[in-house]
C-alpha positions in Angstrom: -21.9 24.6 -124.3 -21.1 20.8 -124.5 -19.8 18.8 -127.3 -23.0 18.1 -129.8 -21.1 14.8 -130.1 -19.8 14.9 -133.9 -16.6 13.9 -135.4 -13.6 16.6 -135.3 -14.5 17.1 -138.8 -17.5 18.7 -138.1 -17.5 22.2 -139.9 -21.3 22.5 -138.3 -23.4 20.9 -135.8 -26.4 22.0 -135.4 -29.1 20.3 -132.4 -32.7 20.8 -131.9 -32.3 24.3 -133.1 -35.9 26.5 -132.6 -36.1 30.2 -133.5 -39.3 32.5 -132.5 -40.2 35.7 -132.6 -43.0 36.2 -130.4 -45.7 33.7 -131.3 -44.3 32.5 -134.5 -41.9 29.7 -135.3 -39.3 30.7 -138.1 -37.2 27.6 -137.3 -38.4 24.4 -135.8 -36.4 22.1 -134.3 -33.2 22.0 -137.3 -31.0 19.0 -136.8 -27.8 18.6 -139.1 -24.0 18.3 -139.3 -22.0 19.7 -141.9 -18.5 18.0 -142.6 -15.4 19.9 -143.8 -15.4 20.3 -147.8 -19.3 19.5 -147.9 -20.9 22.2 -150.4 -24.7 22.5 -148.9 -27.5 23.7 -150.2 -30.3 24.8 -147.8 -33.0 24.8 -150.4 -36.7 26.0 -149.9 -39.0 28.9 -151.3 -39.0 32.3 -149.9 -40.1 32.4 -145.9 -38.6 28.8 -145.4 -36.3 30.5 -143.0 -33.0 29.6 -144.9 -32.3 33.4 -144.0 -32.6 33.1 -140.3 -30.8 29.8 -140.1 -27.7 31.6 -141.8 -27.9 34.3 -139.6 -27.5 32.3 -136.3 -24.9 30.0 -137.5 -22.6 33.6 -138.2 -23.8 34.7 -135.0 -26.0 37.9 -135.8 -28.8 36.9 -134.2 -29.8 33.7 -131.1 -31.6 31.1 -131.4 -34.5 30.8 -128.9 -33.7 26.9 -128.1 -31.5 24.5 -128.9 -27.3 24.0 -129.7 -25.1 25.1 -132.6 -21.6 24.9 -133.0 -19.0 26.3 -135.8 -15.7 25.6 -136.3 -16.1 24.0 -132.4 -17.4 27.4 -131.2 -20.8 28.3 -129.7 -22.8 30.4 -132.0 -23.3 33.4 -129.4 -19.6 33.8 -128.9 -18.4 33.6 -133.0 -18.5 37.2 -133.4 -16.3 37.4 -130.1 -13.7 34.9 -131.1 -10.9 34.8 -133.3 -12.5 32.1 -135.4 -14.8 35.0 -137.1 -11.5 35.4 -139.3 -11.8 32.1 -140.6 -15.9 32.1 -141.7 -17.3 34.5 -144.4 -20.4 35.7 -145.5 -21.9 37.2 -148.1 -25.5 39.0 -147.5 -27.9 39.5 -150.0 -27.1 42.7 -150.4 -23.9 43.5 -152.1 -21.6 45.0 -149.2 -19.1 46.8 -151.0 -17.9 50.5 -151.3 -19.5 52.2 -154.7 -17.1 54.8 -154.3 -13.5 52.8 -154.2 -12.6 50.6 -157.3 -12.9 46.8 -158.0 -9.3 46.8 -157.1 -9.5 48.8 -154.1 -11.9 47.0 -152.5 -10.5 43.5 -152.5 -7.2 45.6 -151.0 -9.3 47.4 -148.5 -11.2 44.1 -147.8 -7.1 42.6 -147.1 -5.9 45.2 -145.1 -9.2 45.0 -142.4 -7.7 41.3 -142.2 -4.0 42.6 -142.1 -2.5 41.0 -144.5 1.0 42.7 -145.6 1.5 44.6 -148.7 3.4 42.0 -150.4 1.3 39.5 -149.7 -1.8 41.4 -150.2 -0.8 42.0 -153.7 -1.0 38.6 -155.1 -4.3 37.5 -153.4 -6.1 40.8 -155.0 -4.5 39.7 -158.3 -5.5 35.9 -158.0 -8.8 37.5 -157.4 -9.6 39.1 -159.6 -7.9 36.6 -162.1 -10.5 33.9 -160.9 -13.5 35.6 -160.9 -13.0 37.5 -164.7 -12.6 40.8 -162.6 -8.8 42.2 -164.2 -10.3 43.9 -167.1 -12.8 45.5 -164.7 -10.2 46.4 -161.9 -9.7 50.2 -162.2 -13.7 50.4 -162.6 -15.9 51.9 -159.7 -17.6 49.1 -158.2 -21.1 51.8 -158.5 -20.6 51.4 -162.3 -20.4 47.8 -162.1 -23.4 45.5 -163.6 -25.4 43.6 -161.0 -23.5 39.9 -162.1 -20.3 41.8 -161.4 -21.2 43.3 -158.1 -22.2 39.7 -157.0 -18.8 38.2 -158.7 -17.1 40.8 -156.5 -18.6 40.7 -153.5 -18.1 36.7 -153.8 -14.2 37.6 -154.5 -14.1 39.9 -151.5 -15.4 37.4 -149.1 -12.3 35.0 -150.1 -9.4 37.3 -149.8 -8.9 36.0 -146.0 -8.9 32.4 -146.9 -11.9 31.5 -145.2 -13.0 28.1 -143.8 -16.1 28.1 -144.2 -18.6 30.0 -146.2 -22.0 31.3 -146.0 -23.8 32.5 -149.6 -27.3 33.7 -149.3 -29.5 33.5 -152.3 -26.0 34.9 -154.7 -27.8 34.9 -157.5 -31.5 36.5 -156.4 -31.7 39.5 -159.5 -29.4 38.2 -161.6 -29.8 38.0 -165.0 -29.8 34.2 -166.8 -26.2 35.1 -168.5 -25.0 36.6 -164.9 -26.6 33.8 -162.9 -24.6 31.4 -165.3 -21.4 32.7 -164.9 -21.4 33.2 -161.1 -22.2 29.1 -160.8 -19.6 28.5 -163.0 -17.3 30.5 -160.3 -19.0 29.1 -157.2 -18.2 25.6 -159.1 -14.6 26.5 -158.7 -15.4 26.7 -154.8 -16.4 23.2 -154.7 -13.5 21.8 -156.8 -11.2 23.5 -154.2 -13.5 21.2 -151.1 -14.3 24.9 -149.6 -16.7 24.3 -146.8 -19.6 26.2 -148.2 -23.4 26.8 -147.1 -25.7 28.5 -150.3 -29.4 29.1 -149.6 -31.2 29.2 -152.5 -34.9 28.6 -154.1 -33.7 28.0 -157.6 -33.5 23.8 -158.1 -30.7 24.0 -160.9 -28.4 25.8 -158.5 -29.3 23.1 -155.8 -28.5 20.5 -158.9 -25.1 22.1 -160.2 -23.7 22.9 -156.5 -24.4 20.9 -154.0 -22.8 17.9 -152.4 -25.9 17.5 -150.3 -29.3 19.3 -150.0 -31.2 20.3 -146.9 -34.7 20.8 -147.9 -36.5 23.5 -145.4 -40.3 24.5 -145.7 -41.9 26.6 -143.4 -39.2 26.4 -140.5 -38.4 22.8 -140.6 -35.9 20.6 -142.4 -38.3 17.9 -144.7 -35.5 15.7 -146.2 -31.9 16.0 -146.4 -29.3 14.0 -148.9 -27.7 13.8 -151.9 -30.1 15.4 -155.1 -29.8 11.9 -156.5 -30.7 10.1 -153.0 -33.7 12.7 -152.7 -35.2 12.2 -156.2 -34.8 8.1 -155.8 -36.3 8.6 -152.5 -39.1 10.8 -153.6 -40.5 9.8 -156.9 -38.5 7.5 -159.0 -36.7 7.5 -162.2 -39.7 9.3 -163.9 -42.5 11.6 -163.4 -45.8 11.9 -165.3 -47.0 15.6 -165.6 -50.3 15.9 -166.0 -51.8 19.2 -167.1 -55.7 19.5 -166.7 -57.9 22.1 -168.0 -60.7 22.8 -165.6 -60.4 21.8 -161.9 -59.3 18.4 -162.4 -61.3 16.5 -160.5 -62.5 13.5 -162.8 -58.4 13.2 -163.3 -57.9 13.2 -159.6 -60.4 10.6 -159.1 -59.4 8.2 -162.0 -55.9 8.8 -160.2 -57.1 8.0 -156.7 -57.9 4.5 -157.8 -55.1 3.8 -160.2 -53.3 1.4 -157.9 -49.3 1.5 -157.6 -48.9 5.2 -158.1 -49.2 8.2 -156.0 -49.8 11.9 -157.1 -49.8 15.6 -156.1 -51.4 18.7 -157.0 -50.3 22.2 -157.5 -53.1 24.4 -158.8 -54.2 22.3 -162.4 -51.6 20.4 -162.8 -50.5 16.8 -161.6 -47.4 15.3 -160.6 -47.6 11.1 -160.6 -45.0 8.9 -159.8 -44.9 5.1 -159.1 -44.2 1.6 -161.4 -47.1 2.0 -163.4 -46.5 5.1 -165.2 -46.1 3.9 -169.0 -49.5 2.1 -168.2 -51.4 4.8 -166.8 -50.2 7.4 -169.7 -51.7 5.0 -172.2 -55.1 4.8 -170.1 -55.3 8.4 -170.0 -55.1 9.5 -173.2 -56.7 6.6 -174.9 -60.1 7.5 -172.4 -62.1 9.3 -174.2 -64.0 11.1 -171.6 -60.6 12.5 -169.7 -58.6 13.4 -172.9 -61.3 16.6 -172.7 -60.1 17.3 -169.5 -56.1 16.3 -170.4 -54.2 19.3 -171.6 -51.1 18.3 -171.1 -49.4 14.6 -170.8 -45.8 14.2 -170.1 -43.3 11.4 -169.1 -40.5 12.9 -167.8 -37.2 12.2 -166.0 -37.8 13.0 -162.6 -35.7 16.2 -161.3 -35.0 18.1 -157.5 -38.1 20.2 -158.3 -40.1 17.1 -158.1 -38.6 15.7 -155.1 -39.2 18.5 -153.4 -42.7 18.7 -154.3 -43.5 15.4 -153.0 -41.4 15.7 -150.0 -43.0 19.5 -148.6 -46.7 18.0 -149.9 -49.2 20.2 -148.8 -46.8 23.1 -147.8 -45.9 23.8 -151.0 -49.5 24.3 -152.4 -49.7 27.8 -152.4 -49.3 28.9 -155.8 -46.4 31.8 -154.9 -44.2 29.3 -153.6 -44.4 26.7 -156.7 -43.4 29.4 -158.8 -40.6 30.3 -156.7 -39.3 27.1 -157.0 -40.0 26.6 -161.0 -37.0 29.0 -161.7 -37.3 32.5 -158.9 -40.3 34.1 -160.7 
């Protein structure tokens, strides 16, 4: 394949990249780079096809069109090279053996990569130092919680050193204390300028992780940049909520001619941004005829939830999909 034409510090290089199976487009024509140290987040709700994109870039599966390089290899030949030693992955599901120990699985996990027993010895122990696993060493990884699993499995994928890695959805059925304590190790990652990839559909991962955000919905990439570039980009500073109680539609029309702002609409609530925001708060809940349809009325600063909003518009309407992205529910 030819040179995509990105600098030599190009981790990934992605062109025109289109996957289909049979008459439906997962992926539609995914442009991006990825430079050495970056910490991405591909960031979308479930059926974006952040899963499929991962999957091509570590060579499981072709694309139908298009180019994609990794550490300067084609994707179709990573799995046949001896770069594949230098990328890891971790699934969804927790590959590890239940009946071998924490400790004997990051020493299995060495030796498939042949590393000698002397020097095998301190990477399992820096391991399990980093991620909080020493206590749990001599425990079967079957008797492990699900945080630990994931904090294990994370440790496993590291014991060769890797270049790059690739982290899908970590944290999907994780407790709020186990979620919290595996960002706090994947933060570690991006002190160390690891080249790391993470899909998620969780904005405060996006928020506490990234370097840069991809936005994806329904197959296509629908912003990319920093998560303060995307919100100034987006919608501002702030955000007026605005919650209604029936259908909304006297709101939407007041809205509609409301000039210097511009809104959207999940189900019965309203997102606003634009200059006039202070002014239009005041309008609305001093007019008498809207307050019965106002059930909530907030001025907010504006987060990545928001931006993303805005940015997907009408794609991210469906109702399963907002929720997704309010916080996995």
């Amino acid at each position: 394949m030819r040179s995509l034409g990105a600098s030599t510090l190009s981790i990934i290089e992605c062109r025109n990249l289109v996957k289909k199976y049979e008459e439906k487009t997962v992926l539609n024509d995914i442009n991006f780079v990825v430079k050495k140290g970056e910490f991405l987040c591909l960031l979308g709700p479930n059926g974006a096809g952040k899963t499929t994109l991962i999957k091509i870039l570590t060579g499981q599966i072709r694309p139908t069109s298009g180019e994609a390089r990794v550490l300067g290899n084609d994707v179709s030949d990573i799995l046949k090279a001896d770069v594949k030693v230098k990328i890891s992955y971790v699934p969804q599901e927790d590959l590890i053996w239940n009946d071998l120990t924490v400790e004997e699985n990051l020493n299995l996990m060495g030796k498939l990569y042949g590393f000698k027993k002397n020097v095998l010895k301190g990477k399992v122990e820096q391991a399990l130092r980093d991620f909080n696993l020493w206590e749990h060493r001599k425990k079967f990884a079957e008797k492990l919680s699900g945080g630990m699993k994931r904090k294990l499995s994370v440790a496993m994928s590291l014991i060769n050193d890797p270049e790059l890695l690739f982290l899908d959805e970590p944290t999907t059925g994780l407790d709020v204390i186990a979620r919290t304590m595996l960002i706090e190790d994947l933060k570690r990652l991006k002190e160390r300028k690891l080249t790391v990839v993470l899909t998620t559909h969780l904005m405060e991962e996006a928020e506490l992780l990234s370097s840069r955000v991809i936005m994806l919905s329904k197959g296509r990439i629908v912003k990319e940049g920093t998560v303060e570039e995307l919100i100034k980009a987006t919608c501002g500073e702030k955000i007026l909520q605005i919650g209604a109680l029936n259908d909304g539609n006297k709101i939407e029309e007041y809205l509609n001619n409301f000039a210097g702002i511009k809104h959207t609409k999940i189900k019965n609530t309203f997102f606003v941004t634009g200059n006039n925001l202070s002014e239009l708060m005041h309008k609305l809940s001093s007019n008498k005829e809207l307050q019965k349809e106002i059930m909530e009325l907030t001025l907010k600063q504006s987060r990545l939830r928001e931006a993303f909003l805005f940015s997907a518009g009408e794609e991210l309407k469906e109702l399963e999909n907002y929720e997704k992205l309010q916080g996995g529910k």
